[in-house]
C-alpha positions, -999 to 999 in steps of 0.1 A, spaced: -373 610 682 -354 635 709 -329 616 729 -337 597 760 -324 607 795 -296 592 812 -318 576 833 -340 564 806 -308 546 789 -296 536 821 -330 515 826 -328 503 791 -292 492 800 -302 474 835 -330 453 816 -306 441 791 -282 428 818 -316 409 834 -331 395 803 -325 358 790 -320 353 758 -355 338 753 -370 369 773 -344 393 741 -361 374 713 -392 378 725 -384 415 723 -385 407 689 -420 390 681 -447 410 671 -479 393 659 -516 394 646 -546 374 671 -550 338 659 -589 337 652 -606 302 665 -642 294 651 -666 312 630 -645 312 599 -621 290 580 -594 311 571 -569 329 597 -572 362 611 -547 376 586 -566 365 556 -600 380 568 -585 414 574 -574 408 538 -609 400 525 -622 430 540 -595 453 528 -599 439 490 -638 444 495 -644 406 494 -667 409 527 -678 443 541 -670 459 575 -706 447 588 -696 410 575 -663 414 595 -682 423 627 -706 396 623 -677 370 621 -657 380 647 -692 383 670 -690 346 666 -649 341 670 -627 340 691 -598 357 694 -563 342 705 -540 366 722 -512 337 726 -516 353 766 -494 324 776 -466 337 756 -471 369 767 -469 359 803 -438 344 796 -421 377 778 -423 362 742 -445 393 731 -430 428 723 -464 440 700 -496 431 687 -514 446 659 -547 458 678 -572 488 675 -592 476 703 -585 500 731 -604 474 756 -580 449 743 -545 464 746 -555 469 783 -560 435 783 -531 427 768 -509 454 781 -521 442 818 -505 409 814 -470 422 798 -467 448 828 -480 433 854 -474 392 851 -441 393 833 -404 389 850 -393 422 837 -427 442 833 -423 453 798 -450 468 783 -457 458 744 -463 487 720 -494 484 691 -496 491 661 -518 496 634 -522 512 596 -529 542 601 -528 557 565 -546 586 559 -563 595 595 -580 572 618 -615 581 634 -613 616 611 -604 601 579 -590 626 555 -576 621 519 -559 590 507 -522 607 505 -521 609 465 -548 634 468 -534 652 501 -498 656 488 -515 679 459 -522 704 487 -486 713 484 -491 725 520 -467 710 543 -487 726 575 -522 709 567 -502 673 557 -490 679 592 -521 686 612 -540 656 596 -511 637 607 -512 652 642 -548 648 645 -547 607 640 -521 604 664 -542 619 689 -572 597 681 -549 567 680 -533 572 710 -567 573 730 -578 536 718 -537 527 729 -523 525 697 -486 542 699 -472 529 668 -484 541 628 -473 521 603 -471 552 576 -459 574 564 -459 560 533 -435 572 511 -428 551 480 -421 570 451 -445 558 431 -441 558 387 -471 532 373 -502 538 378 -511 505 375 -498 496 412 -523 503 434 -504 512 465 -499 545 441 -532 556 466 -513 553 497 -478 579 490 -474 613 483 -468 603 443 -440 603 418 -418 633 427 -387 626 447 -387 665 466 -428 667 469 -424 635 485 -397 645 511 -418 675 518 -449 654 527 -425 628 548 -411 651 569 -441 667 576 -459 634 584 -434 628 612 -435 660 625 -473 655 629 -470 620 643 -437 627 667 -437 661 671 -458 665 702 -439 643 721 -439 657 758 -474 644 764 -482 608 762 -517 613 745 -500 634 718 -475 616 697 -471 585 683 -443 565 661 -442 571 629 -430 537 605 -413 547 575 -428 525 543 -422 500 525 -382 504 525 -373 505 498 -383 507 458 -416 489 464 -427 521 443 -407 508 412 -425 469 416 -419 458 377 -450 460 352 -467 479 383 -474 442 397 -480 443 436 -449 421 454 -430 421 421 -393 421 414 -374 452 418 -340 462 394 -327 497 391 -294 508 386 -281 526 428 -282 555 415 -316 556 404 -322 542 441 -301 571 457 -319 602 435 -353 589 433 -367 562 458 -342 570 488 -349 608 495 -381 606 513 -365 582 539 -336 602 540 -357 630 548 -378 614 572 -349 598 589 -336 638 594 -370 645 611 -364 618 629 -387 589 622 -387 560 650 -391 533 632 -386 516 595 -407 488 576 -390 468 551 -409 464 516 -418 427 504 -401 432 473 -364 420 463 -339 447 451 -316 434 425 -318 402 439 -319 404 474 -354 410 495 -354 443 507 -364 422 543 -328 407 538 -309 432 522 -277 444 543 -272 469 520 -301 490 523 -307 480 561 -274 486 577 -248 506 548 -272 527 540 -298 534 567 -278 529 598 -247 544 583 -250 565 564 -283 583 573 -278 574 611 -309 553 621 -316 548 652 -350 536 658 -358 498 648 -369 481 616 -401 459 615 -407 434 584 -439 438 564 -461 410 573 -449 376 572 -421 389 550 -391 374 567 -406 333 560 -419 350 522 -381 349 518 -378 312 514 -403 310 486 -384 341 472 -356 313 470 -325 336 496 -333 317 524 -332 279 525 -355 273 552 -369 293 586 -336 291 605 -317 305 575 -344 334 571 -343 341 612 -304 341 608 -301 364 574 -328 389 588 -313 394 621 -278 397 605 -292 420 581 -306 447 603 -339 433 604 -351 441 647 -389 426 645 -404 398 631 -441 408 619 -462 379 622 -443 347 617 -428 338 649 -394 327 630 -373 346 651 -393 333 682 -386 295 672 -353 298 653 -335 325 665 -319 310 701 -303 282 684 -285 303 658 -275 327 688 -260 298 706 -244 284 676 -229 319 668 -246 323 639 -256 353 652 -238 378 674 -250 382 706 -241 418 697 -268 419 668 -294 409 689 -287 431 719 -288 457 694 -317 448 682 -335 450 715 -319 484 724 -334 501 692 -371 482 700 -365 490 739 -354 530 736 -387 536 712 -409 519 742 -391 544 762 -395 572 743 -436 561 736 -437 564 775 -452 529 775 -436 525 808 -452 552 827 -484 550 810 -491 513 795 -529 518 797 -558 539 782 -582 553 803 -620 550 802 -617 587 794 -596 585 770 -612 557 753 -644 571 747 -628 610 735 -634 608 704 -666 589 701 -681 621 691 -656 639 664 -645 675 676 -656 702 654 -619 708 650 -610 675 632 -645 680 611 -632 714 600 -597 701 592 -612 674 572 -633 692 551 -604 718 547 -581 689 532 -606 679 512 -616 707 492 -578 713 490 -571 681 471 -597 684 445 -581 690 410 -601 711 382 -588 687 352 -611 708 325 -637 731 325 -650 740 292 -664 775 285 -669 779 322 -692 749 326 -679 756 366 -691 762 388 -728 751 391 -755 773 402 -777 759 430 -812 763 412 -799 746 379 -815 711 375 -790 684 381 -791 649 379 -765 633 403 -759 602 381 -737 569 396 -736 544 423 -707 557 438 -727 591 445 -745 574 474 -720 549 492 -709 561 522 -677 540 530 -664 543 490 -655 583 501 -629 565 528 -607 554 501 -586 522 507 -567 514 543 -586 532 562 -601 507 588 -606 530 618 -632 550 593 -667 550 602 -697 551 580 -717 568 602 -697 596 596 -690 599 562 -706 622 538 -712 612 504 -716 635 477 -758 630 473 -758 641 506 -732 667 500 -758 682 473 -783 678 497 -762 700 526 -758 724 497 -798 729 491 -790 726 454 -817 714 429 -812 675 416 -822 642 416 -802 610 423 -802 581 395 -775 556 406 -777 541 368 -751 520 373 -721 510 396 -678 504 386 -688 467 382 -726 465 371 -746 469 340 -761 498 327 -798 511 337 -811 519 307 -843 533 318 -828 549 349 -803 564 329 -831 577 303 -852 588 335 -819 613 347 -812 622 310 -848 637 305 -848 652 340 -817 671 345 -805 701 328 -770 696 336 -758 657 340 -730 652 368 -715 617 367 -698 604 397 -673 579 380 -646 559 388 -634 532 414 -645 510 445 -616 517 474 -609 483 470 -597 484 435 -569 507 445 -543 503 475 -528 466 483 -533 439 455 -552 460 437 -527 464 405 -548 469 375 -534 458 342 -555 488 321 -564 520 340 -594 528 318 -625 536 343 -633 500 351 -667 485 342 -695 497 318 -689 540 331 -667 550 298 -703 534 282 -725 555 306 -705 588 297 -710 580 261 -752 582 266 -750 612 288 -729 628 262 -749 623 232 -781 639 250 -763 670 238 -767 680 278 -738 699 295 -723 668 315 -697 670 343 -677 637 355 -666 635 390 -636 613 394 -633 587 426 -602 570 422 -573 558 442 -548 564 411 -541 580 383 -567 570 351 -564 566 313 -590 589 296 -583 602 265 -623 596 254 -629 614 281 -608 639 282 -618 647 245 -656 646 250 -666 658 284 -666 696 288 -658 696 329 -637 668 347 -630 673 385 -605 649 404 -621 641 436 -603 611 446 -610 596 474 -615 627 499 -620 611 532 -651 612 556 -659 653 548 -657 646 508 -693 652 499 -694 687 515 -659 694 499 -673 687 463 -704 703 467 -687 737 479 -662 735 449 -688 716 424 -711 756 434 -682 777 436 -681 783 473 -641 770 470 -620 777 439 -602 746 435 -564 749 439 -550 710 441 -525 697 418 -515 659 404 -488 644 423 -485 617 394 -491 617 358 -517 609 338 -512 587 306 -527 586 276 -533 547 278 -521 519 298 -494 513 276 -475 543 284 -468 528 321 -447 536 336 -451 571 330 -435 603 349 -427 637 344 -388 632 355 -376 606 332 -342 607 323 -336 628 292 -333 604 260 -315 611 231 -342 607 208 -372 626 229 -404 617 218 -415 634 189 -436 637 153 -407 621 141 -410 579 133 -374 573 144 -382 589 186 -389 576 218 -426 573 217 -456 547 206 -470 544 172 -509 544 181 -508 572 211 -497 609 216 -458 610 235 -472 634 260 -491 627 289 -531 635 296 -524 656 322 -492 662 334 -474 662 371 -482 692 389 -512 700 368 -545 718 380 -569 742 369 -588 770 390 -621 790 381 -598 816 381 -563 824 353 -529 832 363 -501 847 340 -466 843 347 -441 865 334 -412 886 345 -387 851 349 -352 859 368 -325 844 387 -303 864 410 -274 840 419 -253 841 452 -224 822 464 -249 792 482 -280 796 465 -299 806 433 -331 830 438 -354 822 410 -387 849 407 -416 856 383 -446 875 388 -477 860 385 -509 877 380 -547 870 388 -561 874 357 -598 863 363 -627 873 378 -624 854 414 -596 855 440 -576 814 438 -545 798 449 -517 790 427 -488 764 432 -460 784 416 -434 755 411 -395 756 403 -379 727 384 -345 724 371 -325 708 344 -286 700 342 -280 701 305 -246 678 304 -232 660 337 -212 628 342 -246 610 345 -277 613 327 -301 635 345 -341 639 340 -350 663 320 -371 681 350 -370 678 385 -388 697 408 -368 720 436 -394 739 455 -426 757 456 -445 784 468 -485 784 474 -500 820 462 -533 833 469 -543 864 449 -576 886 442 -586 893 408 -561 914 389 -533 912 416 -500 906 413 -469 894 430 -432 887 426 -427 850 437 -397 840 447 -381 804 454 -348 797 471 -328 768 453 -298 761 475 -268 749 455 -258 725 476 -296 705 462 -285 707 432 -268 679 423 -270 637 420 -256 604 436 -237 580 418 -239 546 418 -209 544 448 -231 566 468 -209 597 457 -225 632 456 -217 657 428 -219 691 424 -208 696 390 -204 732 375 -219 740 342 -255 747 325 -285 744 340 -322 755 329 -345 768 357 -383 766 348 -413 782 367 -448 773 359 -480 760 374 -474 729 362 -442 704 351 -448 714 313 -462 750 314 -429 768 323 -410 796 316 -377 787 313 -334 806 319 -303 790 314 -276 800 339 -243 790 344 -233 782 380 -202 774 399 -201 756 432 
């Protein structure tokens, strides 16, 4: 966020001498419309439904074609409104119209809306886009959904997400860039570089919301809204570096998670809010609670009631109420009282007040008709740079004997439910998505011209067909099985206690196997899956996630060969269930797992992962060799040449990871540093070379310290976190 003018601050200044204190708190109130008639349950809870899949999109509409909506205009008129949660462009007009125009001080509100993983051009969830290891495409899909945003009025994202996530069993695993602390920093920065970065045109930028601050990653036993309890050290190296490095790139705005860290919600925590964000890192946007998380912390048992929870949160460092108008009805009393400074909330109202500013909401409040109706029709553009971020995210998990790719004129039999269903490709949160312009992958086939017939045999919740399934046995020469998970079983209470493919598939790939037919499995998921039967059996495996409104053309051009895949795993995959939480940078043990009984490991599965982090196959093979490290007085220069050695030019994520072998606090026994992306023709080769600044080498204690602390260290390179070559050096800083 570059800094504002001195006549900007100067304004910002003037309407803080104007306002009462009524007119400063509402400066603070952001809400959701109240719904009234054609369905019991508040607005909240029916976004809910249709986010967990309960009722459909086309259920939603019907509803709300038979509701009305509440816009609480009356406290609006009176400034008690600062933002609404809205995708409606016709509606923030509305809105906006009444806060300009009818108020004392003509503040316009800002709106703001999930905006995950692209808005009208839907791209892939961010598990799945973070394995591009491209900073430059992350960037342009971000950059491209501010643009569309922006054109229905919506200024404000609430993403990037950026939890490190560890457990595959929390479903919110779909919307961050994984379990890696660096890959993670690389995909927040460049988030907020393509949300803010165009920021001297109005119709170009938005502000990016940094979430769920902070640990919400860690959630215990992978349970959605659960406890949190880590050691601050573990917070500082692992869970605090992407918003670090987002607050660098300068991020306008935080979210608060719902969770409590070591005791204290992370809405209410002074510690993370103000001692670390503000002072150390030098915030100085505003923080926004997760919805209704401010009351949520009286049944988390820290606040006694809805004044104490208006007073702690404010005190805290917490600037905006989402949703539950506590600060509006509790906050002037404990102002008055001197509960809370005038100070805080002045503050409070600066931060909120400079990123309106900033926005230009108060030169240009409203959309235009033109602007409204841009992108009813996608560009080309965003259509290209979907489908380009989709084939870039699919990960070859195993092809045996070459099984990939497909020819065109081999007889296929498309088999499973989640082949054919358009809005399953979106993947969870994205609510702006449209069916109409999703491609699934029968339709991908059919864009292709290949050969095959559809048998939807049976859905991730549904019984088997038998005689449907019999029917694309006998007619297919090569089976492809599109497996895996609704979008609603993944993202936002969608925790899964096992992480086996849900329903009666495993069953389905069982029969397809035992034809004795070459069979392919297709992967849609929004997390990491246990499938060691799978794995075992099943001679080609391709992780398509969930790819985003392009995804069927993506896996048919890599399902025929027209795209060597090139994606990698952002997050490990276990062996079981059992083995959550599971992650390729755990601290080194002193027993590692091993053969041996008397190891850190399970009695009934293997100790190392199914696939591990940074993992991903190509049609082509590369062959590293050559390992060195030139050393200078800042940085270490680690190189190895790598080799096409197949038949077809690919791209290669050449990764550098590092281990300190003794240090004054147990380190992981790999973490990544850096990487390059390398795209060769068959039998080329070429030194690759990663820069691994010293100064990035080292750890936080749990005082917040940093240390630099001379002695051994390993240096691997690799295409993955287990396939490495590996040199000791000894550095000095």
């Amino acid at each position: 966020m570059r800094e504002l003018s001195a006549e900007q601050k100067n304004k910002i200044t003037s309407l803080l001498e104007q306002m009462t204190i009524e007119e400063k708190i509402g400066q603070l109130n952001q809400i959701s419309p109240s719904i009234v008639g054609g369905f019991d349950v508040s607005f909240e809870e029916l976004i809910e439904m249709m986010t967990d899949g309960r009722i459909s999109k086309e259920e939603f509409g019907r509803i709300m074609a038979g509701a009305r909506q509440d816009y609480h205009d009356d406290v609006n008129r009176a400034g008690g409104l600062s933002s609404v949660l809205s995708s409606d462009p016709e509606v923030c007009n509305q809105l906006q119209k009444i806060a300009v125009e009818e108020t004392r001080l003509g503040i316009p509100l800002i709106f703001g809306f999930d905006v995950i993983h692209g808005f009208r051009t839907v791209v892939p969830i961010a598990l799945a886009e973070a394995g591009t290891f491209e900073p430059e495409l992350m960037e342009k899909s971000a950059r491209i959904a501010a643009k569309e945003s922006r054109a229905s009025g919506i200024s404000w994202h609430f993403s990037p997400m950026v939890d490190i996530s560890r457990d595959a069993r929390w479903g919110r695993i779909s919307e961050g860039p994984g379990e890696d602390p660096y890959l993670a920093s690389v995909f927040a920065r460049a988030k907020v570089r393509g949300q803010q970065g165009d920021d001297r045109d109005p119709s170009g930028y938005v502000a990016s919301c940094l979430k769920h601050y902070v640990a919400y990653g860690a959630c215990e036993s992978g349970r959605d809204y659960n406890t949190v309890s880590m050691a601050k050290s573990m917070l500082h190296n692992a869970y605090l570096p992407p918003f670090k490095a987002a607050v660098e790139e300068g991020a306008a705005t935080v979210m608060a998670s719902f969770n409590d860290l070591n005791g204290v919600p992370c809405t209410m925590n002074e510690y993370t809010l103000r001692t670390v964000l503000r002072e150390k890192y030098g915030f100085d946007g505003f923080v926004v609670s997760d919805a209704n998380a401010i009351k949520e912390c009286i049944i988390h048992g820290y606040a006694q009631d809805e004044a104490d929870a208006a007073e702690k949160a404010l005190n805290a460092g917490m600037d905006m109420d989402m949703g539950t108008w506590i600060y509006s009805h509790q906050l002037k009393k404990a102002v008055e009282e001197g509960r809370v400074p005038m100070e805080r909330l002045d503050d409070a109202v600066r931060r909120i007040l400079q990123v309106k500013m900033w926005l230009s909401l108060f030169d240009k409040p409203y959309v235009t008709e033109e602007e409204i109706h841009r992108y009813d029709v996608l560009p080309q553009e965003h259509l290209d740079h979907a489908l380009e971020a989709a084939e870039k995210s699919i990960v070859l998990l195993k092809n045996e004997k070459g099984l990939l790719p497909l020819k065109k004129d081999q007889k296929i039999s498309l088999i499973g439910a989640l082949a054919a269903e358009k809005e399953e490709v979106l993947g969870s949160w994205a609510m702006s998505g449209r069916a109409s312009d999703c491609v699934t992958i029968q339709q991908g086939l059919m864009n292709a011209g290949a050969d095959f017939s559809y048998y939807p045999c049976c859905t991730p919740e549904s019984e088997i067909d038998e005689k449907e399934t019999d029917a694309a046995i006998a007619a297919g020469d090569i089976l492809v099985a599109v497996v895996g998970e609704y979008a609603s079983m993944s993202g936002e209470a969608s925790s899964r206690a096992d992480i086996i493919l849900p329903g009666k598939q495993r069953e389905l790939l069982e029969k397809l196997v035992a034809s004795g037919k070459p069979v392919v499995a297709l992967l849609m998921n929004g997390r990491p899956l246990a499938l060691p039967w799978e794995s075992e059996h099943i001679p080609a495996i391709v992780e398509c996630w969930h790819l985003g409104i392009q995804m069927g053309n993506a896996v048919a051009r890599v399902l025929f060969g027209e795209v060597n895949p090139g994606g990698k795993l952002t997050c490990t995959f276990p062996s079981a269930s059992g083995q959550c939480p599971m992650y390729y940078n755990a601290p080194k043990t002193g027993r590692p797992g091993s053969r041996s009984k008397f190891t850190s490991r399970y009695l009934d599965v293997p100790s190392a992962p199914l696939y591990p982090f940074g993992f991903g196959l190509s049609y082509t093979t590369f062959e590293y060799g050559d390992l060195a490290v030139e050393q200078t007085a800042d940085t270490l220069a680690v190189s190895v040449t790598l080799k096409n050695t197949g038949d077809v030019a690919g791209s290669e994520v050449v990764q550098l990871y590092m281990h300190d072998v003794a240090a004054s606090l147990v380190r992981p026994a790999k973490e990544l540093k850096g990487f390059r992306k390398v795209t060769l023709e068959p039998g080329e080769s070429r030194k690759v070379t990663v820069a691994l600044p010293k100064e990035q080498m080292g750890f936080y204690d749990d005082d917040m310290e940093y240390h630099l602390e001379d002695g051994a260290f390993i240096l691997y390179m690799g295409g993955n976190s287990r396939d490495c070559l590996s040199e000791t050096v000894t550095v000095k800083f």
